[in-house]
C-alpha positions as CSV (number, residue, x, y, z in Angstrom):
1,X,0.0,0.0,0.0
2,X,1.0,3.4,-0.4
3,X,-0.1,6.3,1.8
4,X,-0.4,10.0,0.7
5,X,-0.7,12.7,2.7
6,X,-0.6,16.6,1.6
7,X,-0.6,19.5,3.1
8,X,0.5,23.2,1.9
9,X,-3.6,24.6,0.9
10,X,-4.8,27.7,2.4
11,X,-6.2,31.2,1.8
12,X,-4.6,33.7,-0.8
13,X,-6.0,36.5,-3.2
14,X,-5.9,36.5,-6.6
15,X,-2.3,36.8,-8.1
16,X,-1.1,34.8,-5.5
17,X,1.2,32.1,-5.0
18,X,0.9,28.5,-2.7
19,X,2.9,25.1,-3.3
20,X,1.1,22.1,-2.6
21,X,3.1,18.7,-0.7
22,X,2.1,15.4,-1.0
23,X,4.7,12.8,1.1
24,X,4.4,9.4,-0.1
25,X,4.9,6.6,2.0
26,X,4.6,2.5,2.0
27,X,5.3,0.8,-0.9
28,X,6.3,3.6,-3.1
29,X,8.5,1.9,-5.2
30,X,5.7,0.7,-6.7
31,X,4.3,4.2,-8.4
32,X,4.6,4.3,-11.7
33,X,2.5,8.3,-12.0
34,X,1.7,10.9,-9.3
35,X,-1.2,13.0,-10.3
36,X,-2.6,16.1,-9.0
37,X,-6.1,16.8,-8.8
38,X,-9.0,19.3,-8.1
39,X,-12.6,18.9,-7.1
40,X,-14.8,22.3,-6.5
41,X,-17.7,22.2,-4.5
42,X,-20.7,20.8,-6.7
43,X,-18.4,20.2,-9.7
44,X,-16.4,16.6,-10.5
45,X,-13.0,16.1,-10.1
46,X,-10.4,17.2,-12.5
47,X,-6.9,17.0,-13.2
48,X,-4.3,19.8,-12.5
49,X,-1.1,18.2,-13.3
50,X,0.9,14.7,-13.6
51,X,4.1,13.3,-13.6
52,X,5.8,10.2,-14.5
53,X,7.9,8.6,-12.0
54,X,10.3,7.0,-14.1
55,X,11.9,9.5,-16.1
56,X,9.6,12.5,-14.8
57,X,8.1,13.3,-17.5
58,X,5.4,16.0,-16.7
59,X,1.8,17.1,-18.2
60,X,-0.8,20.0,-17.3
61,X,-4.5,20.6,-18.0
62,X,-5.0,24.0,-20.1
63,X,-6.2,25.8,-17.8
64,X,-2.9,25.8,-15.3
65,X,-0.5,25.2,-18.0
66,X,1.9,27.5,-17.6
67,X,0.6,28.6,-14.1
68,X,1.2,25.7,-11.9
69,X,4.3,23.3,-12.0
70,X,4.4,20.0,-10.8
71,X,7.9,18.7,-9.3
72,X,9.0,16.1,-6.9
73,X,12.2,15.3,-4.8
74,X,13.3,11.8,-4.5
75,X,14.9,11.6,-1.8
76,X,12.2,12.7,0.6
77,X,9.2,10.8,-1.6
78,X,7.6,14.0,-2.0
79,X,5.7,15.3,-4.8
80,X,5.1,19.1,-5.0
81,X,2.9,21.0,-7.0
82,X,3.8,25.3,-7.4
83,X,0.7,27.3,-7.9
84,X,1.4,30.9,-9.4
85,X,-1.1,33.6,-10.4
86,X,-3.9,32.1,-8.7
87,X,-7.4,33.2,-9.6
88,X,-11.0,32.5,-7.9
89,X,-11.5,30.0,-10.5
90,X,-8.4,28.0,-8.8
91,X,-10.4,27.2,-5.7
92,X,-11.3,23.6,-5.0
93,X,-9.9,21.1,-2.7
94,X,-6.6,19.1,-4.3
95,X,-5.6,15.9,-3.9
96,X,-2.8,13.6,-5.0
97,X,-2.7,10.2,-6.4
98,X,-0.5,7.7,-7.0
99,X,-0.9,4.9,-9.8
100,X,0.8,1.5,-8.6
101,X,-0.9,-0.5,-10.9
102,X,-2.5,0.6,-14.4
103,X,1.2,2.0,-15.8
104,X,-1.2,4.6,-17.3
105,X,-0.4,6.3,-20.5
106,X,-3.1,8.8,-20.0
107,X,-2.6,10.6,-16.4
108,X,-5.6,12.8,-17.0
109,X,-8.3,10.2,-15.4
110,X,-9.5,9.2,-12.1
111,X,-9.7,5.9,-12.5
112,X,-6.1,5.0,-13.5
113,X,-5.1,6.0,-10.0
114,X,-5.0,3.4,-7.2
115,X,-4.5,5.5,-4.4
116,X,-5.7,9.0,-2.7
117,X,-4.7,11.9,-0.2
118,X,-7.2,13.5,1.6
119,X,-7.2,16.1,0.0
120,X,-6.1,19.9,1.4
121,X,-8.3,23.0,0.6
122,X,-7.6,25.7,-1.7
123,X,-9.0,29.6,-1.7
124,X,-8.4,32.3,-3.6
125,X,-10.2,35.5,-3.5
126,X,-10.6,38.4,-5.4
C-alpha cells in the first residue's frame, strides 16, 4: 500500500502564490505516475497536473499550464505542486494520487489512480 498525505492549501488573493506537498509513504517503489487533482464544490473532479515517476516526464491541464508546476524530490518521496497567479477560478480542494498498478499512458483520469490523499483545501479570493 501506499499512503499520501498533503498539506501546503490555504487562503490567498488572486495573483497569489501557494505550493502544494504530498509525502508518499509505504510501498512507493511501486508508483509508476503521481497525479494532482481538483474537485470544486458541486463540480467533478479534474486534473491539475501529472508526472511520470520514471523519467519524470510531466503534463498540465489548459487551464494551469503554464501557471502551476508539478515537481518532486526523490529523496524525501515527495511530490510538489507550485501554484502561481492564482485566480477565484483555482479554488477547490486538491488531492494527489499515486498509480501502482495501471502504468497509465493517459494521467488525466480518475480511474487509472489506485491511491488517494485526503485532500487539502484551496481559496483564492478576489
Amino acid at each position: 500500500q501506499v499512503q499520501l498525505v498533503e498539506s501546503g492549501g490555504g487562503l490567498v488573493q488572486a495573483g497569489g502564490s501557494l505550493r502544494l506537498s504530498c509525502a508518499a509513504s509505504g510501498r512507493t517503489f511501486s508508483i509508476y505516475n503521481m497525479g494532482w487533482f481538483r474537485q470544486a464544490l458541486g463540480k467533478e473532479r479534474e486534473f491539475v497536473a501529472g508526472l511520470r515517476w520514471t523519467g519524470g516526464s510531466t503534463y498540465y491541464a489548459d487551464s494551469v499550464k503554464g501557471r502551476f508546476t508539478i515537481s518532486r524530490d526523490n529523496a524525501k518521496n515527495t511530490v510538489y505542486l507550485q501554484m502561481n497567479s492564482l485566480k477565484p477560478e483555482d479554488t477547490a480542494v486538491y488531492y494527489c494520487a499515486a498509480d501502482t498498478t495501471h502504468k497509465a499512458y493517459v494521467l488525466g483520469l480518475t480511474r487509472n489512480y489506485d491511491y488517494w490523499g485526503q485532500g487539502t483545501q484551496v481559496t483564492v479570493s478576489s
